[in-house]
N, C-alpha and C positions, 0 to 999 in steps of 0.2 A: 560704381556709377551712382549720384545720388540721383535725387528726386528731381531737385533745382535743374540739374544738370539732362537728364533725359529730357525733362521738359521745352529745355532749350533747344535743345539737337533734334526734337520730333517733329513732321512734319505736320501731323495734327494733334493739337494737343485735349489732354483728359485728365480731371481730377484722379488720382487713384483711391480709392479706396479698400478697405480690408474685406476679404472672403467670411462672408457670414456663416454659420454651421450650415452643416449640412443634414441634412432629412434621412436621408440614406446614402453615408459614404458609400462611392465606389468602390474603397475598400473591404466593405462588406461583402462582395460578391466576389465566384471564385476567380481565382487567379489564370487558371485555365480557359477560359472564359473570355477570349478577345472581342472588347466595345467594337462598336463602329468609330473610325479612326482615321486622322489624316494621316501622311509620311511626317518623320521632326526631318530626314536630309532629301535632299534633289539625292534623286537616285535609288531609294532606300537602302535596307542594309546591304551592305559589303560583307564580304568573306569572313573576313577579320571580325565584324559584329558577331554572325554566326558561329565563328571559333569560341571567342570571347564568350557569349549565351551558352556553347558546350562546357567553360573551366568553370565559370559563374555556376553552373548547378549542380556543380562538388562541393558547393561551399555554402550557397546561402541556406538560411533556417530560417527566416522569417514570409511573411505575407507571398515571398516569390522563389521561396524552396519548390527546386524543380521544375520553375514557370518561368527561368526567362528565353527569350527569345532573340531571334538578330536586328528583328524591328525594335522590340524593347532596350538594347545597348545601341542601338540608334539616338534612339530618344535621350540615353545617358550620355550618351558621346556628346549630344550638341548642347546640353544645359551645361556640360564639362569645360566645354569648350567657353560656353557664352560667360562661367563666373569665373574662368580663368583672365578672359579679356580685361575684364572689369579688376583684375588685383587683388583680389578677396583673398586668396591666400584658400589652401584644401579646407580649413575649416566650413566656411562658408558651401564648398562642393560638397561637404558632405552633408550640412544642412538643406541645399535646394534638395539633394538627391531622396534624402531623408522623404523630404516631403512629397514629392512625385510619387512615392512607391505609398505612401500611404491613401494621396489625393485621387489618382489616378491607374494608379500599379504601373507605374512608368511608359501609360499610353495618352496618344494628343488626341484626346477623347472629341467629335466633333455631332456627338449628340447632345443635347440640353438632359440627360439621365437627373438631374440633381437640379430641382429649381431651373437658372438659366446657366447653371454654371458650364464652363468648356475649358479644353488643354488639359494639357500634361497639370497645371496648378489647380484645376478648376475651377477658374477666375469668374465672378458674378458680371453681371454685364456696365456696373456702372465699372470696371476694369480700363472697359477697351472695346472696341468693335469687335465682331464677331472673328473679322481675319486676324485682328490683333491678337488677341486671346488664341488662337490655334498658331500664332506664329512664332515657335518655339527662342528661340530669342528674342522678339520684345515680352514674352511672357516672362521668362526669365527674368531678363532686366527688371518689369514691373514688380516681381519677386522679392528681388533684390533690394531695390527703392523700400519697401515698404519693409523688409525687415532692417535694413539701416535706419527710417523713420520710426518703426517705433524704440530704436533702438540707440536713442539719439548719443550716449555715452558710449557707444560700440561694446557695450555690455553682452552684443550677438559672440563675441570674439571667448567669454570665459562662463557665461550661463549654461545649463545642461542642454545638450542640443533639441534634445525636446521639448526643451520649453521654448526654445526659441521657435521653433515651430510654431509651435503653442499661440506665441505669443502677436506672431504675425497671421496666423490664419484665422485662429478665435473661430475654431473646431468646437461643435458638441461633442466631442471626445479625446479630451487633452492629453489621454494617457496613450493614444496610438502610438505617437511620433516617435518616442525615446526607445518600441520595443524593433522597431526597424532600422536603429543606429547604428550594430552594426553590418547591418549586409551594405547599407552604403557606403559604410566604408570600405567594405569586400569588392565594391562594384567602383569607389574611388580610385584603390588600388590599382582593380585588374585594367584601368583605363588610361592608369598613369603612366603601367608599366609597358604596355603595348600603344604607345599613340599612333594615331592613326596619319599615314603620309598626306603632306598638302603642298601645292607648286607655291613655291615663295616666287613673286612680281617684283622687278627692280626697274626701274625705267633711270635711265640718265643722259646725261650732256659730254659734248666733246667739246673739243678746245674751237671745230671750226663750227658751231650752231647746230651740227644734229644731234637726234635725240638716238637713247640707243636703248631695246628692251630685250632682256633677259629672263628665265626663271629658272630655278634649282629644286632638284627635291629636298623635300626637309628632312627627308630620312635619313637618308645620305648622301648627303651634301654636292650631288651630281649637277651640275649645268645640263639642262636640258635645250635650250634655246639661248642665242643672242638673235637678234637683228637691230641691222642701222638704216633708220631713217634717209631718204635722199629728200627732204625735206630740211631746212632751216629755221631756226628759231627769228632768223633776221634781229638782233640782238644779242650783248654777250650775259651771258646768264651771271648771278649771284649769288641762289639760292632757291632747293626748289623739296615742293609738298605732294606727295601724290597721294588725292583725296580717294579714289576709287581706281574702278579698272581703266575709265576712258576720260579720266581729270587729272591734270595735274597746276598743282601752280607754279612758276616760276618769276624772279624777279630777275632787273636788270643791276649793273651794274650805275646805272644813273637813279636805282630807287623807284621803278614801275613795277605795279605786280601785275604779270599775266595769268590770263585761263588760256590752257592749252588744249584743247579736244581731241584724245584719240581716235581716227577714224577705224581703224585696226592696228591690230598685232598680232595675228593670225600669222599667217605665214610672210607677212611683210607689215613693216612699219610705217604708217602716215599718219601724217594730225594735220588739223586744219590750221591757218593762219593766227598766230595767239591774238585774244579778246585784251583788248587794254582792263583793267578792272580799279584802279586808282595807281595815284603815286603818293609817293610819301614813304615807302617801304624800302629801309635803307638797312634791314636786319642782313649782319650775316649766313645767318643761317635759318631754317625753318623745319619744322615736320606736325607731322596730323596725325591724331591718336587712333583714326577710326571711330571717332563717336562724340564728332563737333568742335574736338578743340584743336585748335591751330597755334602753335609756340614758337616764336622766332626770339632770338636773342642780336639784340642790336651791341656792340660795342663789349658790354658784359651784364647788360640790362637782359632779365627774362622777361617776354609779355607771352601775355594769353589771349586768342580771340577765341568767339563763337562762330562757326559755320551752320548755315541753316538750310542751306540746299547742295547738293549733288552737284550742280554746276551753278559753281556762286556766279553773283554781278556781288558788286559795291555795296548794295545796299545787303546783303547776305551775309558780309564775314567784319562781323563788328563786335561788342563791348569787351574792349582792349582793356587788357588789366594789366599792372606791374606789377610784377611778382617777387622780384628782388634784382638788386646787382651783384657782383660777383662771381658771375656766371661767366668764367675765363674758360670757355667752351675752343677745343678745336674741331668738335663734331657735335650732330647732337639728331637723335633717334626719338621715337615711343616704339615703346612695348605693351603699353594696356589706355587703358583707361586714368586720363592723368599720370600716366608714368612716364619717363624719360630717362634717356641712357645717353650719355657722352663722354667722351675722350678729352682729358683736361690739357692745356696749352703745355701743361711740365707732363702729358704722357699717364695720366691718372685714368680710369674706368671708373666711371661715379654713376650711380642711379640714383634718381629723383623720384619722391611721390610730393605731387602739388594737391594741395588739401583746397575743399569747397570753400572756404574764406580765402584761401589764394597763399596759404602758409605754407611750407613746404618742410619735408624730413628728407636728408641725404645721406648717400653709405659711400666708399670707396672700395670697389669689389676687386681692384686690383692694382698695382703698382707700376708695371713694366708694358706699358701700351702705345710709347710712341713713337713705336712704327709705325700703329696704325695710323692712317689718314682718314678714313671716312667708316663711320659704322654705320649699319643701317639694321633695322629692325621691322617684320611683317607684324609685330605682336607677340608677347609669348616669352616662350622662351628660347627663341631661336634666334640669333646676331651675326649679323657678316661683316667682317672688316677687310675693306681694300686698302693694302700698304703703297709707300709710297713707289715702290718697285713693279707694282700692276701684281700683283697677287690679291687673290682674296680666298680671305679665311672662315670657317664658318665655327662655333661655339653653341653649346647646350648649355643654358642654366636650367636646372631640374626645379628650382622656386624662382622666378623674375622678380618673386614681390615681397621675399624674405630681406634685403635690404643688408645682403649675403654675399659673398665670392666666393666659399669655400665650397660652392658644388656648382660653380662653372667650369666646365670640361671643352677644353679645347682640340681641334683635330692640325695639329702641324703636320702632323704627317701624313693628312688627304685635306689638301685645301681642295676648295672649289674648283681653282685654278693657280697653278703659280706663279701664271704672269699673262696679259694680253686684257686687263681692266684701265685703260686706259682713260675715263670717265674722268672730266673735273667736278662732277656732281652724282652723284647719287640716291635716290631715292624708295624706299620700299613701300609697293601696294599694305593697307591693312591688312589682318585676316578677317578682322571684327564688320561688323557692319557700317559702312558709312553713311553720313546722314541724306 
């Protein structure tokens, strides 16, 4: 995620600027030693963090030899999570991780200990508001922004990781960073190789106007829920975005885009009467990355909008950008931040990264894809595809953002379901945050 880019998609917006040294790192003090601290998840740690915090202190030797905790792989799991969304590729995880355990020792620190600094980064206050800064994902993000900004050559990608530290937080103590590189990566690993279960959200359309919500674990690829709507779209759908848990957008076949409001999906499904929101949207298809952008491809034309609210009006999801033609999509997904995955009209598996000037780099991850009919994507590296037979399939890519197929794994032989998807649309909740 760039700079440009969060700025767009935030609700209020703040210069960033870089972490001045600090007086007395908190990594000065012992490890043992738990700050005063908010939670980084609803919930705090899970089992699995606790297990995780028991194999972690076989292994690390640095600043958290023998000190981590289930709240401490809490904190790692959700920065893990937040620079995974964004496409950064493990390099990157291992540098935010890097820096947490030196800034912080991998706690969302919610006292002012250091000057005004706060969080897991120790961000100074011209950052962020005080919630911002403790809110482990736009910290993150803000992290992020600022070691891509000064890193305008993506020189972050082959510089020593502690310098890139270094080079973003502009520490009185340069030489921390590089001796904690590798337990991050010990803590990158054990997080990769254990991820932690989350219900993937699919909402979609029937041939006669209802809507229909489902969710699957991502573990293993179980259906946990459908419901259908007795509700009407009153409209024949063409294409549709689901920006959060209780938004979706959908267009008509005449070129209307609607807002559709989830009332529930709890144990039954209703939305309210959809919101007209303009016309003029005549894209076959559409999806939302979770973090502002919205991409539909008309004909074979890609465009880009900005989303600036949770539940757009008109004036909310604007400066439309072409990206390119050529886009002879039969389906078409995100997985991060600026990424995109789709099924080509000859049966192709292509992933897309759209670059901040609106350029883009593509891969063909696989060959033999068309059966599939509709894929859909939470983020990540998790894809479902419904064939045209009402099966759906689910697949693991172990990097989404290596621009790679040779470590996507597929389950044919435990689909979701093998048949009873009977949807002419499809659509996947984010995992990421939506604006």
């Amino acid at each position: 995620m760039n700079l440009k880019k969060t700025l767009l998609a935030a609700a209020t917006i703040f210069a960033l600027g870089a972490t001045t040294a600090n007086a007395m790192p908190v990594g000065d003090m012992s490890p043992q030693i738990m700050y005063p601290h908010d939670p980084c998840v609803a919930g705090g740690p899970t089992a699995a963090d606790n297990a995780a915090a028991a194999r972690l202190n076989n292994v690390l030797t640095g600043k958290l030899k023998n000190a981590m905790t289930g709240y401490r792989v809490s904190c790692a799991r959700i920065v893990l999570d937040t620079v995974r969304d964004n496409g950064l590729g493990q390099r990157a995880e291992v540098i935010a991780i890097t820096t947490t355990i030196v800034e912080s020792l991998l706690e969302n620190i919610n006292e002012e200990l250091d000057h005004d600094s706060l969080g897991l980064f120790q961000q100074r206050a011209h950052y962020g508001t005080r919630a911002q800064r403790l809110n482990p994902v736009w910290s993150t993000n803000a992290f992020l922004d600022e070691m891509q900004r000064v890193h305008p050559d993506d020189s972050w990608r082959t510089k020593p990781i502690g310098e890139v530290c270094q080079d973003t937080q502009r520490s009185a103590h340069p030489d921390r960073y590089q001796h904690e590189v590798a337990d991050a990566q010990r803590i990158v690993a054990e997080l990769t190789s254990a991820p932690i279960p989350k219900t993937v959200s699919i909402y979609g359309t029937l041939a006669d106007g209802r809507m229909t919500y489902s969710t699957i674990n991502s573990a293993n690829g179980n259906r946990t829920k459908t419901l259908v709507s007795t509700d009407k779209l009153g409209f024949t759908p063409k294409a549709m975005a689901t920006l959060n848990f209780n938004t979706v957008l959908v267009t008509s076949t005449s070129g209307v885009l609607h807002r559709v409001d989830i009332v529930t999906n709890n144990n039954s499904l209703h939305f309210n009467p959809p919101v007209v929101i303009n016309g003029g949207w005549t894209h076959d298809m559409l999806t939302y990355d979770g973090y502002g952008h919205l991409y539909g491809i008309a004909g074979s034309t890609l465009m880009s909008y900005v989303v600036s609210r949770p539940k757009p009006s008109s004036v909310h999801i604007g400066q439309r950008a072409v990206i390119d033609s050529g886009f002879t999509m039969r389906t078409l997904t995100a997985t991060g931040d600026d990424w995109l995955l789709g099924v080509s009209t000859t049966g192709v598996l292509r992933s897309y990264r759209i670059n901040a000037n609106n350029t883009w780099t593509g891969a063909t991850l696989g060959e033999k894809w068309a059966g599939i009919d509709q894929i859909v994507s939470p983020g990540g590296s998790l894809y479902y595809g419904q064939t045209r037979e009402g099966g759906m399939y689910w697949y693991l890519d172990q990097n989404p953002y290596d621009l790679n197929g040779s470590d996507l794994v597929g389950h044919s032989s435990d689909p979701v379901d093998p048949g009873g998807w009977t949807q002419t649309m499809l659509s996947a909740q984010p995992f990421s945050p939506a604006t």
